[in-house]
ZAKOL-79462 format. One line per 5 residues: number of its first residue (from 1); their letters; for each residue y, z, x of C-alpha. Coordinates in Angstrom, 2 decimals, m for minus. Each point is the difference from the previous one (the first is absolute). Layout:
# residues N
NUM = a = Y,Z,X  ...
***
This chain:
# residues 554
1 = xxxxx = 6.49,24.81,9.34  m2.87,m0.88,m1.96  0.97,1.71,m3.06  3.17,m1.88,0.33  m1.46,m2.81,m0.14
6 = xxxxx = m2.21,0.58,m2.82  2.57,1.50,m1.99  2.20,m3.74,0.49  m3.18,m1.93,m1.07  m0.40,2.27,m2.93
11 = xxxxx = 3.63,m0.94,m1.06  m0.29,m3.70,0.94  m3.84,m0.18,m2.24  2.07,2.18,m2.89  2.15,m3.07,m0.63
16 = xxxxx = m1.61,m3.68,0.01  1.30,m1.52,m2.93  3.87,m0.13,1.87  m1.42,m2.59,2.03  m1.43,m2.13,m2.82
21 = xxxxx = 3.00,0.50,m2.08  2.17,m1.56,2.69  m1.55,m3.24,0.07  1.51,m2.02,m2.97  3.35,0.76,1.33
26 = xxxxx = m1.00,m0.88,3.72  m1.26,m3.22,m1.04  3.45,m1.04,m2.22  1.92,1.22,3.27  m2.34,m2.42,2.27
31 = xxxxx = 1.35,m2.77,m1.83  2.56,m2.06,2.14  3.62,0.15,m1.86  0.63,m3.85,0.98  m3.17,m0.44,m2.55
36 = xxxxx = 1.29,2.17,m2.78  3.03,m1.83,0.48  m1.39,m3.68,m0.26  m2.31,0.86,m2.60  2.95,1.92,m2.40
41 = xxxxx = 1.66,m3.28,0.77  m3.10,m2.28,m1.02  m0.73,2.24,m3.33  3.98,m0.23,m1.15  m0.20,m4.04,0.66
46 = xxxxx = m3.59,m0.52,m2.16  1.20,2.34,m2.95  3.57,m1.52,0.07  m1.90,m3.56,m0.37  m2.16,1.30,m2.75
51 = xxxxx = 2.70,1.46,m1.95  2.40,m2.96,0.43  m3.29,m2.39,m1.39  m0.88,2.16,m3.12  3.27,0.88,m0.84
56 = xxxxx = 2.64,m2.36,1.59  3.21,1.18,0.82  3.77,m0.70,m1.63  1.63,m2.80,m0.06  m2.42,m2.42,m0.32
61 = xxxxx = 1.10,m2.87,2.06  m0.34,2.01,3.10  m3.40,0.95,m0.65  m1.14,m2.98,2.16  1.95,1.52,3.49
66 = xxxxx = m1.41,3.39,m0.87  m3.34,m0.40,0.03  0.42,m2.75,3.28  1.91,2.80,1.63  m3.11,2.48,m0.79
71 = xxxxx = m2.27,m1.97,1.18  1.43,m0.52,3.49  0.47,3.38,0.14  m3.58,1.27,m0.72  m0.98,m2.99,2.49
76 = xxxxx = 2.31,1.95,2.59  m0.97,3.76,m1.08  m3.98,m1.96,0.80  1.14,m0.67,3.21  1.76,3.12,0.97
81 = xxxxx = m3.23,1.78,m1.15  m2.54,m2.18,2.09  2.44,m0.11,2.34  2.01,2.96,0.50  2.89,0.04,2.86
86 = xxxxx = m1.28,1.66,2.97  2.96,1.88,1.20  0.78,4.06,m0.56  0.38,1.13,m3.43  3.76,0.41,0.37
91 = xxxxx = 0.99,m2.62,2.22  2.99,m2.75,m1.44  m2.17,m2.83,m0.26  m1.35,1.76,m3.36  3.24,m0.46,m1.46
96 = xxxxx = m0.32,m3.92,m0.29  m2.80,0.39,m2.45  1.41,2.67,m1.88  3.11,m1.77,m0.58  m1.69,m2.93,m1.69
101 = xxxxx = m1.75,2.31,m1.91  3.50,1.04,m1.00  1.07,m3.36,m0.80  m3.44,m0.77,m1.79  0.80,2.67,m2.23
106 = xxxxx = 3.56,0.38,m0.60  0.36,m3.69,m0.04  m2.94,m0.21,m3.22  1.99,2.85,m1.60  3.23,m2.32,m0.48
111 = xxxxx = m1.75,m3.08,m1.23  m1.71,1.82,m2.31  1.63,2.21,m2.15  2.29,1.55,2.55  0.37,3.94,m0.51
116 = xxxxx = m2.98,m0.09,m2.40  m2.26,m1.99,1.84  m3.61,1.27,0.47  0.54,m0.26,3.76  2.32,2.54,0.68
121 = xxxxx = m3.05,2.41,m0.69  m1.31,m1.54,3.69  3.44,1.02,2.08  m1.54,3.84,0.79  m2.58,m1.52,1.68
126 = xxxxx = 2.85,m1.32,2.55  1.24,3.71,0.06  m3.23,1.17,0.69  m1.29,m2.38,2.76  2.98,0.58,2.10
131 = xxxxx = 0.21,3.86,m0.22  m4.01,m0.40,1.14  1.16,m1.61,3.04  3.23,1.24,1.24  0.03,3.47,m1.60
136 = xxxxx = 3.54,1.09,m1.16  2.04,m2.67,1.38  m2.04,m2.66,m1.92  0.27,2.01,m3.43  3.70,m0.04,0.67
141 = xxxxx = m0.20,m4.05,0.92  m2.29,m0.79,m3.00  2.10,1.88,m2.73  3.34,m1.74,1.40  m1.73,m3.13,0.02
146 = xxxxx = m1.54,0.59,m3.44  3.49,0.60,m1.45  1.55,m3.23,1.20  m3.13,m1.68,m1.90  0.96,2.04,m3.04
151 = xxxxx = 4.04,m1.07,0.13  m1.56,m3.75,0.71  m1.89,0.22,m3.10  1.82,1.94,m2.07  3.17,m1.80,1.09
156 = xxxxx = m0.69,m2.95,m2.36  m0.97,2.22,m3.27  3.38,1.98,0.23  1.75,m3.29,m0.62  m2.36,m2.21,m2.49
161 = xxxxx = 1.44,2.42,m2.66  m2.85,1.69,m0.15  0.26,3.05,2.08  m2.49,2.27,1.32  2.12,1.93,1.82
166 = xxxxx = m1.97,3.59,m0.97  m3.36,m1.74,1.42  1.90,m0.90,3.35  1.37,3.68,0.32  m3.49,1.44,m0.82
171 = xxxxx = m2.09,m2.18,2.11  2.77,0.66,3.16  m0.40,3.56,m1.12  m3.98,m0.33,0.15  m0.04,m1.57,2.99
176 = xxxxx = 2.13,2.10,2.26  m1.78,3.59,m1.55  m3.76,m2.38,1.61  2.04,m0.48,2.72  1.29,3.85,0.77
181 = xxxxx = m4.01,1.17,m0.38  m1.40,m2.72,1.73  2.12,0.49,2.80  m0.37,4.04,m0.39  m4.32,m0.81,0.89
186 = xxxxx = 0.99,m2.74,2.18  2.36,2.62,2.22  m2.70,2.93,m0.19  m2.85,m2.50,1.27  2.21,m1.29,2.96
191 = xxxxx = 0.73,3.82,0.61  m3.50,0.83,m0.30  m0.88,m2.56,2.18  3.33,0.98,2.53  m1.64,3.76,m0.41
196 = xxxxx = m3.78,m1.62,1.17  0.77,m1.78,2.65  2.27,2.79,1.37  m2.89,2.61,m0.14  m2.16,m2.53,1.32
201 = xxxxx = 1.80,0.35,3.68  m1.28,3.34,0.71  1.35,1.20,3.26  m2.04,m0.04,2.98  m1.34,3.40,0.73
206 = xxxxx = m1.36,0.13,3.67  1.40,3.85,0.56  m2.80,3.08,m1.11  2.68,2.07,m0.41  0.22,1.19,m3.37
211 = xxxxx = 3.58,0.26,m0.49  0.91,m3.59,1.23  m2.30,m1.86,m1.73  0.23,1.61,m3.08  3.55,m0.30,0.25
216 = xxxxx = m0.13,m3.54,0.27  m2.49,m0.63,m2.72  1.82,1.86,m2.36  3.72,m1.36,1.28  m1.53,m3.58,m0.74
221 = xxxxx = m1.21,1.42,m3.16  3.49,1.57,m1.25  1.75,m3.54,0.85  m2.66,m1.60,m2.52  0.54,2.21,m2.91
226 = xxxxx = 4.23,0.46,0.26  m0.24,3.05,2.21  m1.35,2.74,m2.24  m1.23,3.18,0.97  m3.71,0.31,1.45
231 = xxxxx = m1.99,2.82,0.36  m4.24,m0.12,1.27  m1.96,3.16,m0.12  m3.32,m0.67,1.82  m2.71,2.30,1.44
236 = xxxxx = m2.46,0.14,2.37  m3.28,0.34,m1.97  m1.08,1.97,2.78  2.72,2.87,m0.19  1.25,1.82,m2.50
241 = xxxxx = 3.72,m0.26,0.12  2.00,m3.41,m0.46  2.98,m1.81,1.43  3.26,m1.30,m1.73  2.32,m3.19,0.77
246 = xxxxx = 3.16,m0.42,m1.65  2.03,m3.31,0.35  3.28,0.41,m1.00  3.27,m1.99,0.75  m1.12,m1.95,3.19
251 = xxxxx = m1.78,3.49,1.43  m3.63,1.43,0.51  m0.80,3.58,m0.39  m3.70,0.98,0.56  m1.03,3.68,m0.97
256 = xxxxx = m3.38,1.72,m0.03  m1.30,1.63,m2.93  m1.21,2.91,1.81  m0.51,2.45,m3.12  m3.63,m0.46,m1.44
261 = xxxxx = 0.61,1.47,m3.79  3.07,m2.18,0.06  m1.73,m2.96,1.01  m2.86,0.70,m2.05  2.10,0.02,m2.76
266 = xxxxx = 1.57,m3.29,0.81  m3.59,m1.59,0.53  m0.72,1.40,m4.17  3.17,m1.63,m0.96  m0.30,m3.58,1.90
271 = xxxxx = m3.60,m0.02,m1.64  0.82,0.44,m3.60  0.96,m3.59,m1.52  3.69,m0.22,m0.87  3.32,m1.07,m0.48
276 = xxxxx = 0.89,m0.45,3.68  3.88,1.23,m1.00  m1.17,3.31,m1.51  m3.13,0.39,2.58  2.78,0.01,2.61
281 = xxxxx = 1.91,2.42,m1.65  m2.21,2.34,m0.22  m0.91,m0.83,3.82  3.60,1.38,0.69  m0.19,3.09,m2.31
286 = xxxxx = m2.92,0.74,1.84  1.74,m0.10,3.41  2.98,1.93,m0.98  m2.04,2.63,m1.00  m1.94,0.03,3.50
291 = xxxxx = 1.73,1.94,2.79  m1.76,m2.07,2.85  1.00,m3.74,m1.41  1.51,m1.69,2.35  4.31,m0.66,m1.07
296 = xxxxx = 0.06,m4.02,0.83  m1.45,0.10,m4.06  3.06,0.05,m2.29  0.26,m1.83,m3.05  1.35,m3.44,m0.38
301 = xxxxx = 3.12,0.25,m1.35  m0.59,m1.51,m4.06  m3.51,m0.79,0.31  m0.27,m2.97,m2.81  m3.33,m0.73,0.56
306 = xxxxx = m2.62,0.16,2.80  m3.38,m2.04,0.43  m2.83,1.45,2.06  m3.39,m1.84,1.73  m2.89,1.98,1.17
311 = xxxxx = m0.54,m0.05,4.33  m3.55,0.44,m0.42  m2.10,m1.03,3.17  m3.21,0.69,1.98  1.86,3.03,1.70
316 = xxxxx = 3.35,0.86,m1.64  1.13,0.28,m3.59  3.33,0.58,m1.95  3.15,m1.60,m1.55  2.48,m2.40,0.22
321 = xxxxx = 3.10,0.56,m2.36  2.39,m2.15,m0.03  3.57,1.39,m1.71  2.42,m2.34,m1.50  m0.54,m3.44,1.25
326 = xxxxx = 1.97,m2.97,m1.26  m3.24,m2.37,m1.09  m0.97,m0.71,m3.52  m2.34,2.29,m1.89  m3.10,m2.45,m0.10
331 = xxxxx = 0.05,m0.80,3.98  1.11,3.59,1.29  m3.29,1.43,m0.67  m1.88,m2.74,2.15  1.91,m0.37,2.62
336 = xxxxx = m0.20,4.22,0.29  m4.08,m0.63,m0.12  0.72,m2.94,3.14  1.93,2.30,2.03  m1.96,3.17,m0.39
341 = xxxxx = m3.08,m2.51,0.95  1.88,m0.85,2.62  0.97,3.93,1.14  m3.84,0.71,m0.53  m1.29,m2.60,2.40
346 = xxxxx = 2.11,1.29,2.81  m0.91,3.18,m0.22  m3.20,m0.77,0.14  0.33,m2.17,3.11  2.02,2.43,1.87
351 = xxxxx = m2.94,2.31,m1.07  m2.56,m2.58,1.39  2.36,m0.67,2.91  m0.13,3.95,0.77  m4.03,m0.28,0.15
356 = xxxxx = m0.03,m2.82,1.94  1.67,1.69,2.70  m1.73,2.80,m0.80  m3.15,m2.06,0.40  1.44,m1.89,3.50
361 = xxxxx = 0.84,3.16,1.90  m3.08,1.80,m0.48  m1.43,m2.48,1.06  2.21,m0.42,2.89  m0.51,3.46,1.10
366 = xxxxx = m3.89,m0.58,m0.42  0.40,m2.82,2.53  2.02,1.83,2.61  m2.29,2.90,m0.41  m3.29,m2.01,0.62
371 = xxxxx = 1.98,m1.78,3.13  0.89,3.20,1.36  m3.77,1.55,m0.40  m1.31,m3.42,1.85  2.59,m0.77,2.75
376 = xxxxx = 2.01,3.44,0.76  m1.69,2.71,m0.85  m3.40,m1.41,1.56  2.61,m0.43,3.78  1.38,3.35,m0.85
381 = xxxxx = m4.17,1.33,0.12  m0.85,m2.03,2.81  3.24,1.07,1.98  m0.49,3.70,m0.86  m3.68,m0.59,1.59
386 = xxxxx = 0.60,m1.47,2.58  2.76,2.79,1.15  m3.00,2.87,m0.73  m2.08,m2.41,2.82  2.70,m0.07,2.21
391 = xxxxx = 1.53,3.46,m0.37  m3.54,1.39,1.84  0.66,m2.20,2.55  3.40,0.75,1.43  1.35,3.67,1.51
396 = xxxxx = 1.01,2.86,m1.90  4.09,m0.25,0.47  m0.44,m3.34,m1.90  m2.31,0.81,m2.74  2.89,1.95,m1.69
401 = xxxxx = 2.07,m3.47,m0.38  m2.95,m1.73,m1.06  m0.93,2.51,m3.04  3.37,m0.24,m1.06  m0.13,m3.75,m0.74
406 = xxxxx = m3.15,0.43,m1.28  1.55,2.45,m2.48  2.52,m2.69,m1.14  m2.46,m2.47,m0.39  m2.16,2.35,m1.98
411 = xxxxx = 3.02,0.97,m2.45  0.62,m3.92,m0.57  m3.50,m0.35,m0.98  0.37,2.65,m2.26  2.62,m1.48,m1.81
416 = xxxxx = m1.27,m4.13,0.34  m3.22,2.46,m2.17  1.72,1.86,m1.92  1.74,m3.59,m1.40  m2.94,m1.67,m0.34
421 = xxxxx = m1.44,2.44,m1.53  3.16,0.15,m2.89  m0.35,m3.92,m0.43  m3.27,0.87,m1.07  0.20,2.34,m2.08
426 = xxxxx = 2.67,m1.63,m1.94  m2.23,m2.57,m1.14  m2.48,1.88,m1.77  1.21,2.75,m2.77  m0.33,3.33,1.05
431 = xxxxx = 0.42,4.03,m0.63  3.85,0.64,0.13  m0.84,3.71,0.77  m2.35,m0.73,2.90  2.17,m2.66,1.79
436 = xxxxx = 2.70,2.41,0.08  m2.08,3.14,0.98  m1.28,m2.12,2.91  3.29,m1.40,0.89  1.67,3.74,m0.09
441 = xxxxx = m2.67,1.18,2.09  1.10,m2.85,2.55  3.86,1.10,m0.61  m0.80,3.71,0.71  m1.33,m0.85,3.33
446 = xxxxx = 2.95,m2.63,0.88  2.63,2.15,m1.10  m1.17,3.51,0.13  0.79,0.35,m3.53  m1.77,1.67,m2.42
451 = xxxxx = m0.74,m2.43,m3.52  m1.07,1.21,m3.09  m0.93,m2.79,m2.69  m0.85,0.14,m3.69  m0.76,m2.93,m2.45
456 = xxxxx = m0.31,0.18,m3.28  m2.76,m1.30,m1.46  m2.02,0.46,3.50  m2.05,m2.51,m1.02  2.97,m2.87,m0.16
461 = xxxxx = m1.37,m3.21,1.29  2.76,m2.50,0.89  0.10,m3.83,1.58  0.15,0.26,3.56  3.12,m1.55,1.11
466 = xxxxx = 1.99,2.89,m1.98  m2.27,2.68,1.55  0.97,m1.17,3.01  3.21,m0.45,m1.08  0.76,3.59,m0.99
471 = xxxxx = m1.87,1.27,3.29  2.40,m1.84,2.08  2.70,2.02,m2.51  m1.66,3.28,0.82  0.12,m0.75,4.55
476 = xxxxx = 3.45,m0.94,m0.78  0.96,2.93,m1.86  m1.35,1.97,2.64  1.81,m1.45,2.49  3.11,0.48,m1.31
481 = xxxxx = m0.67,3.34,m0.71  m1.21,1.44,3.13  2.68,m2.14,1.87  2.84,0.34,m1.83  m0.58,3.12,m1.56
486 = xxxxx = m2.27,1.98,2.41  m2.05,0.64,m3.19  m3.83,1.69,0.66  m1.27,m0.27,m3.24  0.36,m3.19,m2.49
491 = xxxxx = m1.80,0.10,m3.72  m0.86,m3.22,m1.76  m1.20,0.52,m4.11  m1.05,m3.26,m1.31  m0.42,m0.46,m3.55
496 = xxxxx = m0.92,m2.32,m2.76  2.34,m0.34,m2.82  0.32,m2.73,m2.61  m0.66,m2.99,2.11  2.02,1.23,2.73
501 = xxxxx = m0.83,1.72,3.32  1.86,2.91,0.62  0.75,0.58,3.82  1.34,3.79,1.18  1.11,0.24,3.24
506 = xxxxx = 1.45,3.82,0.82  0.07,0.80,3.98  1.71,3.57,1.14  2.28,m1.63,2.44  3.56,0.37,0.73
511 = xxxxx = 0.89,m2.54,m2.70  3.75,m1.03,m0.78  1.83,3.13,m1.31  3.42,m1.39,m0.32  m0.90,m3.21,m2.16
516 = xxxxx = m1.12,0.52,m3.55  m2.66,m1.95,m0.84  1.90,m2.59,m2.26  1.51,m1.12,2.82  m2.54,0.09,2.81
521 = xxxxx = m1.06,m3.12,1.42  m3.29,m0.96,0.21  m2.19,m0.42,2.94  m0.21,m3.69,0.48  m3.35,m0.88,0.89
526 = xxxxx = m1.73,2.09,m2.77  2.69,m1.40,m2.67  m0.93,m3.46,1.36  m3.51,0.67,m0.48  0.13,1.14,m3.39
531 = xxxxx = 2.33,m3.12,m0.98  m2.61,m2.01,0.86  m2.45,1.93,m1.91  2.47,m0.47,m3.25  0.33,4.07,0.22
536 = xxxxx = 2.88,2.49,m0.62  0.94,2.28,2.90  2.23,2.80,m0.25  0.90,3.16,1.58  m0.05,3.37,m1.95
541 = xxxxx = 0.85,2.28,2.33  1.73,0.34,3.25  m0.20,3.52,1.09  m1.89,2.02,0.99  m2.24,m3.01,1.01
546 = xxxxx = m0.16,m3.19,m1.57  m1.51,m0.89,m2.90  m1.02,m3.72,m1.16  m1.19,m1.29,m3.04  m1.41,m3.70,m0.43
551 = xxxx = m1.51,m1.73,m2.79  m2.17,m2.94,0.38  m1.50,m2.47,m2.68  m4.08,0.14,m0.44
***
């Protein structure tokens, strides 16, 4: 854990000018549009003014309205800048002032000069304004509008004899080409924004099962980006094979990655810097060379393109792909980082949620086992006493009743002890090989069975609670075996390999000779058990004897 974490403050410290470099364009994005807005309007009315004074405007006569008109503009594009209009950026009431700013405009372009007039450079900035506020729809609105302006104009100049007809076409031309690209950003910023807010209603996640809640996340995640194909590879930084989850077409697939050199391949490959279309590629070559991948992995049928965001965490680590979607190049990549942010921070609280519980039940079991020592098993000693005073006291014939209960309350304060004495080992870390020598010497004399044990290294130290843990495996084992089987001998090899614990259980019992062992079912308590360890169990042999092999996460 600690190297994880100084390997992500290593990255973060490699980079710190991409935080300086972003602060020019956060501060123009800070700015409030309605202010852009007023003060685009404010700068057109002042230079307008200044132009019309040093150079005044065609015909002459008019020049007096022109510059009135200008004037009580600028006074209202003042106004509209001290005083902007409080309501949403697209709400109707906007469209009062930017129709007198159509009127201002086109209305100056026919009294002076008509087609020609200096003003009809000014009528984008209607175009403009309205595709900032209402997206596509006001692009549309602002280029029809800013053709009927253009017929008004132009309408007298095609009759005065002096037509300028190939302006008219060229400027209608001009202004519905703004209009198409306009509304082309305008659409892909409402989408963006659809796409945001979307993503931004993550699902509720209350269940720890893995299955569900990914399922959700990444269902929720599909609807954002048009339904492509997702795929997460993620592992456990303590284990050294993977898992796989495949979204496709409304369904969840989950696989483990239980081959190590295949994994370990896939870990090289998601580490190298790359195309995320070709890394993924070559993700698939590698597992249809691998006999143990699991078959939910199939190519996406034409794979275009594919974007990819590292899950990179305190625990787990690995890959989100994401094949196909239907967003634009620029925002695909970010929102792939968001939702493999997203993927990454529930793993690591179902990881934290898993410890937690962890944490509460040993505790739990440390509070029933210190109420037991103080209240039970202290009456169980008194009562046993007390029956040793008595029993000298009373006639022979009854002494034999007497011993008898004493003999049951004697074998109930062996086991109150012996669980006690488990809760407390399990909070201290402890010799794997000499908590299961002791508790197969206690086994032998329960079930008259002889127990041979081997661990590998014999000087394995492990946490307590999973000592404990795999003790309680071993009694149960035994049981079954003896009971079940009528077994008189039961061998457990414990060994070390590559982060994992390997668990063999081998007992010369009666076993199960008529079911293979693909198809044996497993004994439910010790299958249980080593679910809730995050283990493997499986049977390798069903006659003679059973065989068991389990593998457990260090």
């Amino acid at each position: 854990m600690q190297d994880s974490l100084k390997r992500q403050t290593a990255e973060r410290d490699e980079f710190p000018t991409a935080r300086v470099a972003a602060r020019p364009a956060n501060l123009l994005l800070s700015v409030d549009p309605q202010t852009l807005i007023g003060v685009a309007r404010l700068i057109t009315a002042v230079f307008a003014l200044l132009a019309i004074y040093l150079d005044p405007t065609k015909p002459a006569y008019l020049t007096t309205e022109t510059r009135a008109t200008l004037v009580l503009y600028l006074l209202f594009s003042v106004a509209l800048t001290i005083w902007p209009m409080r309501q949403r950026l697209d709400h109707p009431v906007h469209l009062l002032s930017h129709g007198i700013d159509l009127v201002v405009i086109g209305g100056l372009a026919l009294i002076t000069d008509e087609l020609s007039s200096p003003f009809c450079a000014f009528l984008p900035f209607i175009l403009l304004v309205t595709t900032v506020r209402w997206g596509l729809l006001g692009a549309v609105v602002g280029a029809i509008a800013l053709e009927g302006v253009l017929l008004l104009v132009g309408w007298p100049d095609l009759d005065d004899g002096e037509s300028e007809l190939n302006i008219l076409i060229m400027r209608s031309a001009y202004f519905l080409v703004a209009a198409i690209m306009l509304g082309y950003f305008g659409a892909s910023r409402d989408l963006s924004r659809s796409r945001l807010e979307r993503l931004a209603a993550w699902p509720n996640l209350p269940s720890a099962d893995t299955h569900i809640w990914l399922g959700s996340l990444l269902r929720h995640a599909a609807n954002v980006l048009g339904d492509p194909q997702l795929i997460v590879f993620w592992q456990d930084q303590e284990k050294t094979t993977g898992m796989v989850a495949i979204w496709r077409k409304g369904h969840l697939e989950i696989a483990e990655v239980s081959d190590t050199a295949l994994w370990s391949a896939i870990d090289a490959e998601l580490l190298q810097p790359a195309d995320a279309t070709a890394a993924f590629r070559r993700i698939l070559h590698l597992f249809a060379r691998s006999p143990c991948a699991p078959p939910c992995l199939k190519p996406a049928a034409r794979l275009r393109r594919a974007y990819s965001a590292p899950v990179s965490g305190i625990r787990y680590r690995g890959e989100l792909f994401v094949i196909n979607p239907t967003c634009y190049l620029e925002e695909g990549a970010s929102l792939t980082a968001i939702i493999a942010a997203r993927v990454t921070s529930e793993l690591e609280r179902l990881a934290l949620m898993g410890d937690i519980a962890q944490s509460a039940r040993t505790e739990e079991r440390a509070r029933l086992a210190r109420d037991l020592h103080d209240s039970i098993l202290q009456d169980l000693t008194a009562a046993s006493l007390r029956l040793k005073a008595t029993m000298a006291h009373v006639p022979e014939q009854a002494k034999a009743g007497l011993a008898l209960v004493n003999a049951v309350i004697l074998d109930q304060q062996r086991r109150v002890r012996h669980y006690v004495e488990n809760v407390q080992l399990a909070k201290e870390d402890g010799s794997l090989e000499t908590t299961l020598r002791n508790c197969a010497a206690s086994l032998r004399q329960q079930w008259n069975c002889d127990i041979h044990v081997e661990v590998e290294p014999q000087q394995l130290v492990l946490p307590g609670t999973m000592t404990l843990e795999i003790s309680k495996l071993l009694a149960e084992a035994t049981a079954n075996a003896v009971r079940h089987g009528g077994a008189t001998q039961l061998e457990l090899e414990a060994a070390l390999e590559q982060k994992a614990l390997q668990l063999r259980i081998v007992d010369n019992g009666a076993g199960m000779a008529d079911t293979p062992p693909a198809t044996c079912r497993p004994p439910g308590s010790i299958a249980a058990r080593v679910a809730d360890l995050h283990g493997e169990f499986a049977i390798t042999r069903t006659a003679p004897g059973l065989a068991m092999l389990i593998q457990l996460p260090v």
